[in-house]
N, C-alpha and C positions, 0 to 999 in steps of 0.2 A: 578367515572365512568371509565371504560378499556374501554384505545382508540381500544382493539382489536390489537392491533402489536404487534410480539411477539421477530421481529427482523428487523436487516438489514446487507445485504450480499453483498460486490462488486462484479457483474459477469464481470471478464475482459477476454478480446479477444484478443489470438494471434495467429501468423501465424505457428508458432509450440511450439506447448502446451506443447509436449515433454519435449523439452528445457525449458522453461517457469515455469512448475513443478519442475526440477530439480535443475534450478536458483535457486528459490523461499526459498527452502527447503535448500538449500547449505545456501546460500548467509545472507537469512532473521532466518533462523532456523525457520521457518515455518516447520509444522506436517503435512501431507499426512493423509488422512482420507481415500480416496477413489478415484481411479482412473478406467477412461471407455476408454477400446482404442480399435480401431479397428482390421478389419483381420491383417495389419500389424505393429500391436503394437504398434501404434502412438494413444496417448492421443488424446482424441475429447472433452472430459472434465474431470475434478475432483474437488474435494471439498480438500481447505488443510484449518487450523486453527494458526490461531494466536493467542494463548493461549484459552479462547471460542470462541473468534468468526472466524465465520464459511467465506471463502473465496473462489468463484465458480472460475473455467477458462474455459476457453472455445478454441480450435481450429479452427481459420478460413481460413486456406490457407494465402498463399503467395499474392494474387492478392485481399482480404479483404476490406482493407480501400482504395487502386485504386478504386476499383468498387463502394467506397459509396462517390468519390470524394476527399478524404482528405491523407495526409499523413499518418495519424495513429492518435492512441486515441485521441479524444479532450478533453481538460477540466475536464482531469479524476485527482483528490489526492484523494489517500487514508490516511487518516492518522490510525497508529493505536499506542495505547498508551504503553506506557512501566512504567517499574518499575523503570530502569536507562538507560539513554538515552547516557551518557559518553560509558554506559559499552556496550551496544547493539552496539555505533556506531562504539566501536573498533574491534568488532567480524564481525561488516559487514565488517569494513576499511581490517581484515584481510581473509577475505572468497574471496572478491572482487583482493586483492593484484593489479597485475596493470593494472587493466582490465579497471579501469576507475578513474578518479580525483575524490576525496570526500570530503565537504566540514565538518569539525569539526561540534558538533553541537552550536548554539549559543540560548542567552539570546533572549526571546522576550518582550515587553512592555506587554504585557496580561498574564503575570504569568505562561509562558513556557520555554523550553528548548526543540530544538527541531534541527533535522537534515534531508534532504531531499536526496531521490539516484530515479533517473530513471533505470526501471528495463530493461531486454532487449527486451521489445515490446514495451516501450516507455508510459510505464503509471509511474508516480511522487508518490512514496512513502514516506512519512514526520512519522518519530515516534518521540512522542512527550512526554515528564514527563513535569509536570503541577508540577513546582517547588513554585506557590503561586497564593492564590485567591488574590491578591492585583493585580489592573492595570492600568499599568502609562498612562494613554489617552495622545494625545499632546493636547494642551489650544483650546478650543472651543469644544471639541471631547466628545461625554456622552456615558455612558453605561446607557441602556433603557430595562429593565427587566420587564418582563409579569409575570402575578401570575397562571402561570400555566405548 
């Protein structure tokens, strides 16, 4: 039986979308699909793609997350997966150059390889190669699989 979904799309918010699109596409080698901007040319949102999947943004002003109480995004990781995570992470390490510290990617116990960069509206991007279905749990720790 179809659960019906046909997808899922991060919509993330920043205070200018502008810059945020251009980051995006510089920085991550994200692909532009479609961009809406205003009378004066400032993005209010656009769709870009990380290989198929589909990635919304949005522009919310400067006074955004003040107004909903917080600093800026909460709780937001995207991760999006890659082919090689060495190779992607040196094409970010050099689009970035010294704009920011980045940390190599590293080995995880759940059969990844994986590196993390905060973008410049402060949402945590993690691209990840799934280097093995094997996973080292620590002692007591289960993996608990549903047949669905």
């Amino acid at each position: 039986m179809s659960s019906g979904y046909r997808g899922l799309a991060p919509y993330l918010y920043y205070a200018d979308a502008t810059a945020a699109l251009a980051w995006l596409t510089r920085t991550f080698g994200f692909t532009e699909e479609v961009r809406f901007c205003d009378a004066a040319g400032e993005v209010f949102q656009a769709t870009l793609r990380a290989g198929e999947a589909p990635i919304q943004i949005a522009g919310v002003g400067p006074g955004y997350w003040q107004a909903k109480g917080v600093d800026g995004p909460v709780g937001q990781l995207n991760i999006v997966y890659v082919d090689d995570v060495d190779e992607h992470y040196e094409r970010t390490s050099a689009a970035l150059g010294d704009e920011c510290e980045l940390d190599p990617p590293q080995d995880q116990p759940y059969g990844a390889r994986v590196y993390t960069v905060a973008d410049l509206g402060g949402n945590s991007w993690t691209f990840w190669q799934q280097t093995s279905e094997t996973v080292e749990l620590p002692p007591g720790w289960q993996a608990i699989r549903t047949d669905g």
